[in-house]
KEMIVO-498547 format. One record per residue (C-alpha): residue in one letter; x, y negated, z. Coordinates in steps of 0.05 Angstrom, whole numbers, plus 5000, padded with zeros to 4 digits. Last residue first. Layout:
% residues N
pt code=a&east=X&north=Y&up=Z
...
END
This chain:
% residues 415
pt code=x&east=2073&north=6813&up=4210
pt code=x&east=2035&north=6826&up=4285
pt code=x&east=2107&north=6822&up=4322
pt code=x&east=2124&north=6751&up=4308
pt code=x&east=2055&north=6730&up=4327
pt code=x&east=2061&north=6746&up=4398
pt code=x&east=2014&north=6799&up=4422
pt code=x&east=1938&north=6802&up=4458
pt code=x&east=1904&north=6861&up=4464
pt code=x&east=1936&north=6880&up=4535
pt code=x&east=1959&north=6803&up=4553
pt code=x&east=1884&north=6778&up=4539
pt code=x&east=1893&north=6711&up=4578
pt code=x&east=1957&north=6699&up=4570
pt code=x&east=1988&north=6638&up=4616
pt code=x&east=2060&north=6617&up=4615
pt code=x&east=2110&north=6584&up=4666
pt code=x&east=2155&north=6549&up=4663
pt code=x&east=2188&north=6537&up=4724
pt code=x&east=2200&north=6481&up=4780
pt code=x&east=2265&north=6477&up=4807
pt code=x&east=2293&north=6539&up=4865
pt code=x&east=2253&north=6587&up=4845
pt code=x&east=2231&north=6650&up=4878
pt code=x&east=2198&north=6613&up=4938
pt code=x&east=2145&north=6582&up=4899
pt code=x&east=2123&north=6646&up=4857
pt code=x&east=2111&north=6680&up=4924
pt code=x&east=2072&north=6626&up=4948
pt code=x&east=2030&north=6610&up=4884
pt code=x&east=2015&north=6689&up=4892
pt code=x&east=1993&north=6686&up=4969
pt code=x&east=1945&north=6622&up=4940
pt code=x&east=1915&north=6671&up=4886
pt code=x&east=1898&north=6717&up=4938
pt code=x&east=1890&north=6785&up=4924
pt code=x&east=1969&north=6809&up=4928
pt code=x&east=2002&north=6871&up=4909
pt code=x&east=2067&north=6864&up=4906
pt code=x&east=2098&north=6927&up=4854
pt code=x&east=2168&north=6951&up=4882
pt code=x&east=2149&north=7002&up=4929
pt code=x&east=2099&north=7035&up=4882
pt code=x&east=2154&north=7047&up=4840
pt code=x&east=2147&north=7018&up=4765
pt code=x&east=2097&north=7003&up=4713
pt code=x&east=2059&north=7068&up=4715
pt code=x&east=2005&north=7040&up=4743
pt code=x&east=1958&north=7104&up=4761
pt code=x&east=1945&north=7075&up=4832
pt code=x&east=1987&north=7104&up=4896
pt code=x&east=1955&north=7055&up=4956
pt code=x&east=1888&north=7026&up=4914
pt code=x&east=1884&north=6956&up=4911
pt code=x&east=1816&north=6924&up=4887
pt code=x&east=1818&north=6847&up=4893
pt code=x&east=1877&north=6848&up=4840
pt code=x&east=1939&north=6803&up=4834
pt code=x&east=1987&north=6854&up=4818
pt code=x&east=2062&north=6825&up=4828
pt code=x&east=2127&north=6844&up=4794
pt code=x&east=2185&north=6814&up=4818
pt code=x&east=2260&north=6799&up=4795
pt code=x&east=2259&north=6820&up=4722
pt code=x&east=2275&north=6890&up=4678
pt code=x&east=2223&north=6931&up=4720
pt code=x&east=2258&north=6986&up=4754
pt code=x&east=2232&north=7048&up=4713
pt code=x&east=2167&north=7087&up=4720
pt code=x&east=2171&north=7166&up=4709
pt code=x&east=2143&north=7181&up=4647
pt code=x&east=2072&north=7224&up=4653
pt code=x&east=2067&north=7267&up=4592
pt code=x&east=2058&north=7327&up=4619
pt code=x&east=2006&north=7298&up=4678
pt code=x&east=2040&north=7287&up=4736
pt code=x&east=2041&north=7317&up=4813
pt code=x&east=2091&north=7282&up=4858
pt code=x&east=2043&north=7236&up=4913
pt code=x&east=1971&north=7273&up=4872
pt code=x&east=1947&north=7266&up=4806
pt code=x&east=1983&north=7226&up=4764
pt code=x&east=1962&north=7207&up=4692
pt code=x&east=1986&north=7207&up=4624
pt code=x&east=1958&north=7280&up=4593
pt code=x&east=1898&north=7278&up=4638
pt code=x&east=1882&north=7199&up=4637
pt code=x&east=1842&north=7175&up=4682
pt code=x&east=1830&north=7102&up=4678
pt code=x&east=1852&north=7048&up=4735
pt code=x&east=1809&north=7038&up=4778
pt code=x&east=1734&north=7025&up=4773
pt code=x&east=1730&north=6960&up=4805
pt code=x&east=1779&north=6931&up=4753
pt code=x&east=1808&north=6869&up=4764
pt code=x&east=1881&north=6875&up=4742
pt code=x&east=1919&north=6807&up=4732
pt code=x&east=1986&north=6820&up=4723
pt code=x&east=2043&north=6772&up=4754
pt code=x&east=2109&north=6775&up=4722
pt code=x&east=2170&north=6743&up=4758
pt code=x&east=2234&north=6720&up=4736
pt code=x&east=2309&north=6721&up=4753
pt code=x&east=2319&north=6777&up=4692
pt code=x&east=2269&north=6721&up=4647
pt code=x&east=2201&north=6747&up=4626
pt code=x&east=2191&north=6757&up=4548
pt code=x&east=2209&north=6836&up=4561
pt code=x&east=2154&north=6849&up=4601
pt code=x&east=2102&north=6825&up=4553
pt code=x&east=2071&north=6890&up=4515
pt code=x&east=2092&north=6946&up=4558
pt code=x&east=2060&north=6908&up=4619
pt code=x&east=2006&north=6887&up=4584
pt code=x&east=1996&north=6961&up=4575
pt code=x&east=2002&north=6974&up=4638
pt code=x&east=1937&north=6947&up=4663
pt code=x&east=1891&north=7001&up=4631
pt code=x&east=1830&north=6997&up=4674
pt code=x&east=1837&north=6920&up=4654
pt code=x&east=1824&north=6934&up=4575
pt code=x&east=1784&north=6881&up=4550
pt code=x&east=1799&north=6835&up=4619
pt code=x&east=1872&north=6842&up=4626
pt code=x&east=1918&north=6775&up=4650
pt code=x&east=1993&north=6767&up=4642
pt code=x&east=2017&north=6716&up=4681
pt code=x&east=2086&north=6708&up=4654
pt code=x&east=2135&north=6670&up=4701
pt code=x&east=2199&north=6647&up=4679
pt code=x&east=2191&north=6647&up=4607
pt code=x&east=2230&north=6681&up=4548
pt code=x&east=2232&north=6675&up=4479
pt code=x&east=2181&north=6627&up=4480
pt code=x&east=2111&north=6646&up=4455
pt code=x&east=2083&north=6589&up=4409
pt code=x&east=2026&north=6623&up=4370
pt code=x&east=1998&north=6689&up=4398
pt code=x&east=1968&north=6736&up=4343
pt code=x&east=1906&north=6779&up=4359
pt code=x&east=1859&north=6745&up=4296
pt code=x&east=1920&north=6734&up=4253
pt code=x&east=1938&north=6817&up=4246
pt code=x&east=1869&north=6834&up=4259
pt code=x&east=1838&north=6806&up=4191
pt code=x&east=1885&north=6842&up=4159
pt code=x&east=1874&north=6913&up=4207
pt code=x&east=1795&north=6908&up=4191
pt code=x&east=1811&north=6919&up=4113
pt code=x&east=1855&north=6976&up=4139
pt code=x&east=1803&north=7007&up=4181
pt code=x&east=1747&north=7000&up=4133
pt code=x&east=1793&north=7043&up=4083
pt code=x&east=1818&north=7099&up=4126
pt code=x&east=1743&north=7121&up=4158
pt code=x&east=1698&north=7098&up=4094
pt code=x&east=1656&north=7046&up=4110
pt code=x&east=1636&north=6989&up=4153
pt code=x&east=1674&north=6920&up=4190
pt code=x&east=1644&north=6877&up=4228
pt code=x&east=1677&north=6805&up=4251
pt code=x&east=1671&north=6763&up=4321
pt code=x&east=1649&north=6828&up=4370
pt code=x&east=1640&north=6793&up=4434
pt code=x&east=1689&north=6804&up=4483
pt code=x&east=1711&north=6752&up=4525
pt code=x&east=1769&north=6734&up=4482
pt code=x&east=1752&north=6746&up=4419
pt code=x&east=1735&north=6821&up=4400
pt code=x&east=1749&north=6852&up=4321
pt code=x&east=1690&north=6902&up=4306
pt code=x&east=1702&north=6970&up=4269
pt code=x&east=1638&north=7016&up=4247
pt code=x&east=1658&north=7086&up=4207
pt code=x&east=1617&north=7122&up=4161
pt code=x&east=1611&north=7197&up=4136
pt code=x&east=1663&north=7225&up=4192
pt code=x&east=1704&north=7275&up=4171
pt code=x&east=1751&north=7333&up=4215
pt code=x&east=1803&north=7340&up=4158
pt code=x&east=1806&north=7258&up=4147
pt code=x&east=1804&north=7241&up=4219
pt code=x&east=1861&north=7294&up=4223
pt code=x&east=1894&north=7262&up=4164
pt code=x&east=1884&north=7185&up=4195
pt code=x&east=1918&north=7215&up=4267
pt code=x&east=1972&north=7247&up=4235
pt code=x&east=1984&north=7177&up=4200
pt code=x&east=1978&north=7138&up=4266
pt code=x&east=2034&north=7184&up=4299
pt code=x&east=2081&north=7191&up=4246
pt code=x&east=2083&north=7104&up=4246
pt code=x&east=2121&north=7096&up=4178
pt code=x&east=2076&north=7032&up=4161
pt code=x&east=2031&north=7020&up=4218
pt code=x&east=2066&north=6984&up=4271
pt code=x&east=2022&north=6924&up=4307
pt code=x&east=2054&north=6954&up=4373
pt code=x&east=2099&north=7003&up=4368
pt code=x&east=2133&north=6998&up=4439
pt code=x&east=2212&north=7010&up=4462
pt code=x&east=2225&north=7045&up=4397
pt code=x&east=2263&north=7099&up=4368
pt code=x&east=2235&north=7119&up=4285
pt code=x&east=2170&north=7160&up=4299
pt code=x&east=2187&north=7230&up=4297
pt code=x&east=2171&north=7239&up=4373
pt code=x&east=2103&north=7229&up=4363
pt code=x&east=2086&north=7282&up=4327
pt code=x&east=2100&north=7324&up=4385
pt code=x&east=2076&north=7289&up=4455
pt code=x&east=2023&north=7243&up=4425
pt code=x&east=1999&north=7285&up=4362
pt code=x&east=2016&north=7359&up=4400
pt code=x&east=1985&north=7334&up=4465
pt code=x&east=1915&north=7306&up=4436
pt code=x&east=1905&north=7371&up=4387
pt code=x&east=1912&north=7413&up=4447
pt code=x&east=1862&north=7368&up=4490
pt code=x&east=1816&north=7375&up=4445
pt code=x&east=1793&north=7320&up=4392
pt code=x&east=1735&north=7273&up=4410
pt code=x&east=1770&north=7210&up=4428
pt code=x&east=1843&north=7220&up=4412
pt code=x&east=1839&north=7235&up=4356
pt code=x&east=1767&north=7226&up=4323
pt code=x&east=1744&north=7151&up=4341
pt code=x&east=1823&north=7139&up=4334
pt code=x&east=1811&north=7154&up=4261
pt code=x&east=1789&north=7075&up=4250
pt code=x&east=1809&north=7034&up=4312
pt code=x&east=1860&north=7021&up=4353
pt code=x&east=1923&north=6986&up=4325
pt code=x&east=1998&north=7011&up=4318
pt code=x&east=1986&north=7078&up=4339
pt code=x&east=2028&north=7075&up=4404
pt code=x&east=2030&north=7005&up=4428
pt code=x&east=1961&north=6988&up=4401
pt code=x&east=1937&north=6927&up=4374
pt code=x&east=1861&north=6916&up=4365
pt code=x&east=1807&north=6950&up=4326
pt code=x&east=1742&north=6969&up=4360
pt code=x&east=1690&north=7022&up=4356
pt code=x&east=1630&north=7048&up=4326
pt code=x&east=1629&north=7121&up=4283
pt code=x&east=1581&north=7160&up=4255
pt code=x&east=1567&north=7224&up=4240
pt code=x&east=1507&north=7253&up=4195
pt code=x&east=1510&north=7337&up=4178
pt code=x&east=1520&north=7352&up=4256
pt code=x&east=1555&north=7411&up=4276
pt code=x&east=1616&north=7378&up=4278
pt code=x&east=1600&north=7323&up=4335
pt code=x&east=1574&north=7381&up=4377
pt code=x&east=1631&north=7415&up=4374
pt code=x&east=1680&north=7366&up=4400
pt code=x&east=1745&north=7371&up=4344
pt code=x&east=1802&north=7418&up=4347
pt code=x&east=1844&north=7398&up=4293
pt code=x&east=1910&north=7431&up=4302
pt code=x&east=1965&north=7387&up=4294
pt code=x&east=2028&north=7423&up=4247
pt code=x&east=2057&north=7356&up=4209
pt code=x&east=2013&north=7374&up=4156
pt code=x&east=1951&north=7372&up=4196
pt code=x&east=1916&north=7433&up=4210
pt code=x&east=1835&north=7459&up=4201
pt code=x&east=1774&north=7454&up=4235
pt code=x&east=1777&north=7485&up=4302
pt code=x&east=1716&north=7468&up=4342
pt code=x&east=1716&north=7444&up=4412
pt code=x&east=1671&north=7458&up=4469
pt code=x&east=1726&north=7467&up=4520
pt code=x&east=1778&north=7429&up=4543
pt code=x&east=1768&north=7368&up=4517
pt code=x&east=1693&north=7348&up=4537
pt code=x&east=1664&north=7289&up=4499
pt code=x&east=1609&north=7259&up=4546
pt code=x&east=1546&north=7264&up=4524
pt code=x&east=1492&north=7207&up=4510
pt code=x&east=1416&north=7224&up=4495
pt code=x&east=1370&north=7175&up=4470
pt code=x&east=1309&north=7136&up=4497
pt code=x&east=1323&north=7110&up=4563
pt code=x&east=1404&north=7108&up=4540
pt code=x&east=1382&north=7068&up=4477
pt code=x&east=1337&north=7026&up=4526
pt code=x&east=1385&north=7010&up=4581
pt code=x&east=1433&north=6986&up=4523
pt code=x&east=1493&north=7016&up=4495
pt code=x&east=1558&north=7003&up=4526
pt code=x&east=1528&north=6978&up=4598
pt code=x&east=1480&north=7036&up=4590
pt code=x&east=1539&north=7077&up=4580
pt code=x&east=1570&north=7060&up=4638
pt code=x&east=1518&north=7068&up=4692
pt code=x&east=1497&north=7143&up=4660
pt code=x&east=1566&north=7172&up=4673
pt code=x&east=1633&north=7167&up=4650
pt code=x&east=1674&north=7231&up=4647
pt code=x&east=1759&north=7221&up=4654
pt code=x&east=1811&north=7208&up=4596
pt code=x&east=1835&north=7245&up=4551
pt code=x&east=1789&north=7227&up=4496
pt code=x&east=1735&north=7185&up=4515
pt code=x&east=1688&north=7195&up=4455
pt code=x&east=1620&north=7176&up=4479
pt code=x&east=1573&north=7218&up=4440
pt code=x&east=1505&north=7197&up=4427
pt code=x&east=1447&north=7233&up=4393
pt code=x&east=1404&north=7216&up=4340
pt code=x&east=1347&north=7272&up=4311
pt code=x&east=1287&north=7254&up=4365
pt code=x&east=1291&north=7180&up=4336
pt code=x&east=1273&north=7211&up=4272
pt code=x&east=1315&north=7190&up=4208
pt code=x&east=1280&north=7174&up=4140
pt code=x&east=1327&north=7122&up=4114
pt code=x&east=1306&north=7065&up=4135
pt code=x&east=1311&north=7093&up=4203
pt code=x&east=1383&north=7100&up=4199
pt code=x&east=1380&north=7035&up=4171
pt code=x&east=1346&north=7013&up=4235
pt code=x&east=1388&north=7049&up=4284
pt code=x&east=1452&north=7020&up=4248
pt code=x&east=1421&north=6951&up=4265
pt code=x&east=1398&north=6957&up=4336
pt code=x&east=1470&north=6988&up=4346
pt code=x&east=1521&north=6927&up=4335
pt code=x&east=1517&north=6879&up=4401
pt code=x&east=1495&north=6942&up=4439
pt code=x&east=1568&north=6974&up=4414
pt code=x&east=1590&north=6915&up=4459
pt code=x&east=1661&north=6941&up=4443
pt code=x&east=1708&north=6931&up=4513
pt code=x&east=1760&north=6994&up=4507
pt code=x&east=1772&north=7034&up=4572
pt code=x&east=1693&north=7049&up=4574
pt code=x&east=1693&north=7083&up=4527
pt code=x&east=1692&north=7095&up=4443
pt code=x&east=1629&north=7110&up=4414
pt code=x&east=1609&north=7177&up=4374
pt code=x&east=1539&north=7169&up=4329
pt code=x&east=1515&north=7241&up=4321
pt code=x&east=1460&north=7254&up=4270
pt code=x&east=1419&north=7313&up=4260
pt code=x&east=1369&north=7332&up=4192
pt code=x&east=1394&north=7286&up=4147
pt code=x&east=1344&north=7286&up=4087
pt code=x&east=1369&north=7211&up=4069
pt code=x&east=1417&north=7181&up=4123
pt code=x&east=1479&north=7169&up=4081
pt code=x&east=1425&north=7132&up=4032
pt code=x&east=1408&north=7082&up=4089
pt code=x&east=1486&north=7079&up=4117
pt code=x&east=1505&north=7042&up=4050
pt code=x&east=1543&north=7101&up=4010
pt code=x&east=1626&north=7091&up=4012
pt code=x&east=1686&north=7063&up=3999
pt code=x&east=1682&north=7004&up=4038
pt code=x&east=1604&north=6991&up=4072
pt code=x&east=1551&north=6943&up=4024
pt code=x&east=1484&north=6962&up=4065
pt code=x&east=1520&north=6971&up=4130
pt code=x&east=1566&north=6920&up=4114
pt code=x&east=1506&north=6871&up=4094
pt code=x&east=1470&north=6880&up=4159
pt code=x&east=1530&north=6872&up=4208
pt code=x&east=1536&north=6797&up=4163
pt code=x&east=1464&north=6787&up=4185
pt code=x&east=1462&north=6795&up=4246
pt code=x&east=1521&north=6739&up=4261
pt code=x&east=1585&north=6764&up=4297
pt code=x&east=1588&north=6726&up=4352
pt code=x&east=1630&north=6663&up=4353
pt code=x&east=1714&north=6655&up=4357
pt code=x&east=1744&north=6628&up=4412
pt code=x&east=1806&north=6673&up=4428
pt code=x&east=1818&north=6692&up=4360
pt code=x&east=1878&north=6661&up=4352
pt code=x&east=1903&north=6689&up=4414
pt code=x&east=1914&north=6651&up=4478
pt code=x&east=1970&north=6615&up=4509
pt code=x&east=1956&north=6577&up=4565
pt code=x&east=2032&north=6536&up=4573
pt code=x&east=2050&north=6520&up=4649
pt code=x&east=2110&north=6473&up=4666
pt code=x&east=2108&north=6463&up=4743
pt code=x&east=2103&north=6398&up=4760
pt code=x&east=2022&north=6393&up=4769
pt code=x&east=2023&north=6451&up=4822
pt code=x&east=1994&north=6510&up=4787
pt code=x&east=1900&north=6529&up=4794
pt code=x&east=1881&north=6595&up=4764
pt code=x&east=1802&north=6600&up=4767
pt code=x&east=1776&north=6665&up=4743
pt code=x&east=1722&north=6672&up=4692
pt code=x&east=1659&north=6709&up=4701
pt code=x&east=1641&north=6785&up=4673
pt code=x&east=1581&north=6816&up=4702
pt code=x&east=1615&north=6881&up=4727
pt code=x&east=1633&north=6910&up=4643
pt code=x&east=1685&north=6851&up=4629
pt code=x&east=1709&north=6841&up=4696
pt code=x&east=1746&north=6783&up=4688
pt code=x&east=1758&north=6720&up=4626
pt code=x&east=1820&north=6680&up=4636
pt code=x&east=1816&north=6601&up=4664
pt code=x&east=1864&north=6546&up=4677
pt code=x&east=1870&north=6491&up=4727
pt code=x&east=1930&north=6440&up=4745
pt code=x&east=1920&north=6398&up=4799
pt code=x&east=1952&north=6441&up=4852
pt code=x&east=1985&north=6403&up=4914
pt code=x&east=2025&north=6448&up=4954
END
């Protein structure tokens, strides 16, 4: 097999990060697709300086910080790839500005449901010197949690007790589609990341279930039950300023956005709609290589988002490198050959011929919830993969490239 044709998606985002070589015969018809943000630069210092000092719908962080006495600044984890190091020296030096001790910050990394991170990960998400100099906690969910009120469709707002006893929070994370809430971002800081694991179930497992029938929500925010639950509990349990970055392609935070919890997010959601948009998508392809890189330890969700653009004789190949594993997730997960979380759904046959996982790190019963463990191929040679595409087809196929397939989405969906 003679392979002249070379493309090449971004890997392990938080173990060095490189890009990965994907070589295709020269005959077969392969189309990269990337988002329209794929390329764009670093966010410039000076443009996070002027939202801090000129934030949406509410006090620059400076005059927030005046005769505060503790401040929490919750992060999202390491399932979601925000260089909050990229954004921090700055809100450390308002916060300084205005009159805050170093011994008076504290960090929270909001991980919701999902499993504790240790010190490794958040100096990768901070900084070796902010975790040198600073404490970080991991957000516990089954204990530690305040109640702080209801929302009106009946979630109680148990929020990480720490966070609320605090008269300064803050907030740093990302936005980008979501095929649940819509996008990530604003509120999501709050529920799921540092709300109990009551308040978690009842929004994803109660509320939920009022949105109109779906197969995915992604990009949905109008009339999405489950995204305006999670704004009104954001709104009961309060945050005094909230940071949102958009990510290109390897990353980087391109755009900053500051302010008030529901109005930075939607200002950040315009920009998001065009910046995670796919141009071109065909209705349907033979072969979708769907790479992860922002959110690899969460591999299904390219799977929800581009399954149903590959053809019922086709294949879909998902890129997965994550050294960590796939994420724990205690309302999602599986934890043991037949023991689920509540809300684990019992894969179906995928709607195409194969499925293949090209990862270097298999594990035997992962938390993939794409289908049966018998019908995933997991392969960790791109070669073996060429091969298995090869002897599906009998002509040459077309094949397409993502290389953000979990943040990613065709533009027809982000209207």
């Amino acid at each position: 097999m003679i392979l002249s044709k070379i493309f090449k998606v971004p890997t392990l985002a938080w173990y060095g990060q490189r890009m990965l070589e994907l070589s295709f015969p020269d005959e077969w018809q392969v189309s990269f697709l990337s988002m329209e943000g794929y390329s764009k630069p670093l966010v410039k210092n000076e443009e996070i300086i002027k939202v801090l000092r000129e934030p949406i719908g509410t006090k620059p962080l400076r005059k927030l910080a005046e005769r505060k006495k503790e401040v929490v600044i919750v992060i999202d984890d390491m399932t979601r790839v925000t260089r909050t190091y990229q954004i921090i020296p700055y809100v450390l030096q308002e916060l300084k500005a205005g009159g805050v001790s170093d011994e008076d910050i504290r960090f929270i990394m909001g991980g919701g449901l999902h499993g504790a991170w240790y010190r490794d990960d958040f100096s990768k998400k901070l900084g070796e010197d902010i975790v040198r100099n600073y404490p970080v906690y991991n957000h516990n969910p089954f204990s530690n949690c305040t109640y702080v009120g209801k929302t009106s469709r009946g979630t109680p707002v148990e929020i990480n007790s720490e966070y609320y006893s605090c008269d300064l929070r803050i907030g740093i994370g990302s936005v980008v589609p979501h095929p649940m809430t819509g996008y990530g971002g604003g509120a999501k800081i709050i529920l799921p990341g540092i709300a109990s694991y009551n308040t978690t179930f009842y929004n994803h497992m109660v509320v939920h279930r009022q949105n109109p029938p779906a197969e995915s929500y992604w990009g949905f925010l109008e009339g999405n039950q489950t995204r305006a639950d999670i704004d009104e509990a954001g709104k009961i349990a309060g945050m005094d300023i909230k940071i949102d970055v958009l990510l290109n392609g390897i990353g980087d935070s391109t755009d900053v956005f500051a302010g008030d919890l529901q109005s930075e997010f939607l200002e950040a959601v315009k920009v998001a709609r065009k910046h995670y948009s796919t141009k071109g998508v065909p209705d349907e392809a033979d072969v979708v290589i769907a790479n992860t890189y922002a959110k690899a330890n969460e591999a299904t969700l390219a799977y929800l988002n581009w399954k149903n653009k590959v053809k019922k004789n086709g294949i879909m190949v998902i890129i997965a490198q994550a050294p960590e594993g796939q994420t724990t997730h205690y309302l999602y997960g599986k934890f043991g050959l037949n023991e689920y979380a509540p809300g684990f759904n019992l894969p179906s046959k995928p709607p195409f011929k194969k499925l293949i996982i090209f990862s270097e790190y298999k594990t035997p019963d992962p938390f993939l919830p794409i289908a049966e463990t018998s019908k995933m191929i997991w392969l960790n040679n791109w070669k073996e993969v060429l091969e298995e595409i090869k002897a599906t087809f009998s002509y040459n196929p077309k094949v397409i490239v993502l290389p953000n397939a979990e943040i990613q989405c065709d533009e027809r969906i982000l209207v």
